[in-house]
N, C-alpha and C positions, 0 to 999 in steps of 0.2 A: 552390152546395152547400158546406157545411160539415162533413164529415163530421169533424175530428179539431179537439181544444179547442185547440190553438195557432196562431197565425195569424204569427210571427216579427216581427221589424222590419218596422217600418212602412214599405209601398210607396207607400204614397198624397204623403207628401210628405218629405222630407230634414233637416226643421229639427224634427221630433218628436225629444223626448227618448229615451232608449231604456230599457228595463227596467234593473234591478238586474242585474248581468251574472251574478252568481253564481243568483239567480230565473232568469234567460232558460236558462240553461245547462242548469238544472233539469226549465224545460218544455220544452226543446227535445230533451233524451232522452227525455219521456215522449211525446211526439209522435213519434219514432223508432221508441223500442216496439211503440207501438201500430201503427204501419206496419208493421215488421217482422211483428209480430204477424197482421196481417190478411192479407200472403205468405204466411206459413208455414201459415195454414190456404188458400192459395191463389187468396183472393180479392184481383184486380187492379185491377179498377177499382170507384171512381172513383179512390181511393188515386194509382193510379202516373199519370195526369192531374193529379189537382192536387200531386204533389211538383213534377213539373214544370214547372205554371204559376208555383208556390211559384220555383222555383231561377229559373228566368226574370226575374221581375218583380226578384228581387234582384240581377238581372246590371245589369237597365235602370236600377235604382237605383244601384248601384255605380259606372255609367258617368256617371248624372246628377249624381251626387254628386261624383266626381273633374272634371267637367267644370264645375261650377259652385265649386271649390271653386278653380283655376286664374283664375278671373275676379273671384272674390271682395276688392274692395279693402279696405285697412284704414280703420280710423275716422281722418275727417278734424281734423286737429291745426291747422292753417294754410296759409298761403299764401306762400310764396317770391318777393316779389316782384322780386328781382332776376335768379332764369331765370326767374319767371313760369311757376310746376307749382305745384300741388298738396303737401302736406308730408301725411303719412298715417302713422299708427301702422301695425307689420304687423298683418296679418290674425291674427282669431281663426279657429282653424279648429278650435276646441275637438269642438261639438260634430258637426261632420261626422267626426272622427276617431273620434269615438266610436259615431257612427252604422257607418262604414265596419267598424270594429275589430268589430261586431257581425254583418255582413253576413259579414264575413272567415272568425265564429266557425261562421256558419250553412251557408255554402254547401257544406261539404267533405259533412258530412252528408246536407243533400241527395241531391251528388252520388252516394254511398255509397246511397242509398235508392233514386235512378233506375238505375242501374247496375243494380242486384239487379232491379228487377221488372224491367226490360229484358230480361235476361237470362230471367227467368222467363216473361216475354210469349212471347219467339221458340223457350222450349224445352216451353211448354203446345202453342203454334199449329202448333208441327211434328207434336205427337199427333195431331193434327184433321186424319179423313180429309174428305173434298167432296168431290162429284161430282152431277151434275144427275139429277134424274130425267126419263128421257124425253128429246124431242128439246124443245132450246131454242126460244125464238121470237125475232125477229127484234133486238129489246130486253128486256135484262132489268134494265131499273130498277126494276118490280114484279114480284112474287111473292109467292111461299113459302120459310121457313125450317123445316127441319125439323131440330129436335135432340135427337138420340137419345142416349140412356144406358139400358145393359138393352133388357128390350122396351118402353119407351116412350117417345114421340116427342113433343116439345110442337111444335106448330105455332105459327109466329108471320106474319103479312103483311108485307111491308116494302116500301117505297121508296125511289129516289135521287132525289131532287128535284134536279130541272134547274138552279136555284141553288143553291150548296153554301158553307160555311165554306171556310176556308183549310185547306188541308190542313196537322195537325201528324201529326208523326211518328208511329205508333203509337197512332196517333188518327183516324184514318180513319171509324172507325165509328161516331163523333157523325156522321158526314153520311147517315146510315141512319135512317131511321124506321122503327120497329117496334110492331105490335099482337100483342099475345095471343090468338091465336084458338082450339086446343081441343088436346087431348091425344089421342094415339089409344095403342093396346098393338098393336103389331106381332107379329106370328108369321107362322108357316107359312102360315095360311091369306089372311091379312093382309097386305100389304106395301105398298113406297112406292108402287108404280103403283096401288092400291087408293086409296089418301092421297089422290093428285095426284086421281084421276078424282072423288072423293068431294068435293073442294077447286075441280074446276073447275066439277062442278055446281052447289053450294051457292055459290061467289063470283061475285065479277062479272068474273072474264077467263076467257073460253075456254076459252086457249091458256097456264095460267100459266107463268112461269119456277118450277122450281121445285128447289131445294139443298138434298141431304140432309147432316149432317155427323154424325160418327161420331166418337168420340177412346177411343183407348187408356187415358186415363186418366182418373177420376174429375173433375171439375172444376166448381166451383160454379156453375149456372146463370146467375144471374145477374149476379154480379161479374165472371164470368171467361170462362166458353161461349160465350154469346150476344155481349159485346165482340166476340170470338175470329171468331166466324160472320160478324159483322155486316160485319166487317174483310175475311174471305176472298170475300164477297158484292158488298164495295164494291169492291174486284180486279176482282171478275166482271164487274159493269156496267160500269166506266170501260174496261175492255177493249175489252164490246161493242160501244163507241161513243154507250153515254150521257150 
């Protein structure tokens, strides 16, 4: 996915030219912005995942880069035959410097960018109440999600599939699948144990697992809630021992 128009220095390989620095500099705040931008209306993801794949892949480059730049010899001039070596002009390290000097320009921002949603991720996730409806079953890698704002609750199915990614940090909740399944309006007369028993007739489990989650604060469904759920969910089952 591709949500935002700048893609920075090139990860894919080291000997790429790099933009006009004063152009790069240019896109590189309006890629800020617009990140900045999509926090402050408080949507996290996918944003605060790919700053961070973004700041990574420029560590692995920066390392590749210095690492290849220590082994790099100069253009061959001759041969010495009386120690018998090699005679070499030094190295051009032209355009890794400039590669590097670009990485150098890019990554503080980044960091500035992960920082902040960070911070935002663990002060959304602490709003969000959870708690199971009913009594659990014995695993809860399947179920029910139920996220409520106001009186109404979107229901979603999910599961932990038994093989999973690697776990990143604050990412957790890619190893969650999740379906849309229906909307209900909660009241008085209405509530989650109505949901669960409505949810275990019409599906195919039972006995479901089933999480309702609550947050003090207004939060965009789907960039930011369901991330947020998906995360306190995958807590739940790696607990239970799935």
């Amino acid at each position: 996915m591709e949500p935002l128009g700048w893609s920075g220095p090139d990860t894919t390989g080291i000997l790429t030219p790099v933009l006009d620095a004063e152009l790069e500099e240019y896109l590189l705040l309006a890629y800020m912005q617009r990140v900045q931008a999509e926090f402050r209306d408080r949507k996290l993801y996918p944003w605060l995942h790919e700053v961070w794949k973004r700041a990574t892949q420029l560590k692995e480059l920066q390392r590749r880069a210095d690492q290849l730049s220590s082994h790099m010899p100069g253009e061959l001039l001759g041969i010495d035959l009386e120690r018998e070596q090699l005679l070499r002009a030094a190295p051009d390290h032209g355009r890794i410097a400039a590669m590097l000097a670009s990485v150098e320009r890019t990554l503080p921002e980044l960091k500035t960018a992960l920082d902040r949603g960070n911070g935002l991720r663990e002060e959304y996730q602490s709003t969000i109440r959870c708690e199971p409806v009913g009594l659990l079953p014995l695993g809860a890698q399947e179920g029910w999600l139920l996220l409520r704002q106001g009186n109404e609750a979107v229901v979603y199915a999910y599961e932990v599939p038994k093989v999973r990614a690697v776990d990143v940090a604050g990412a957790a909740h890619f190893n969650v699948r999740t379906r849309y399944c229906s909307t209900y309006t909660v009241g008085l007369g209405y509530g989650y144990g109505q949901i669960k028993a409505e949810l275990a007739r019409t599906g195919p489990m039972p006995n479901p697992a089933v999480f309702v989650f609550e947050s003090t604060m207004t939060l965009p469904r789907i960039e930011t809630f369901l991330p947020l759920a998906k995360q306190i969910a995958y807590d739940w089952a790696v607990g239970a021992g799935c």
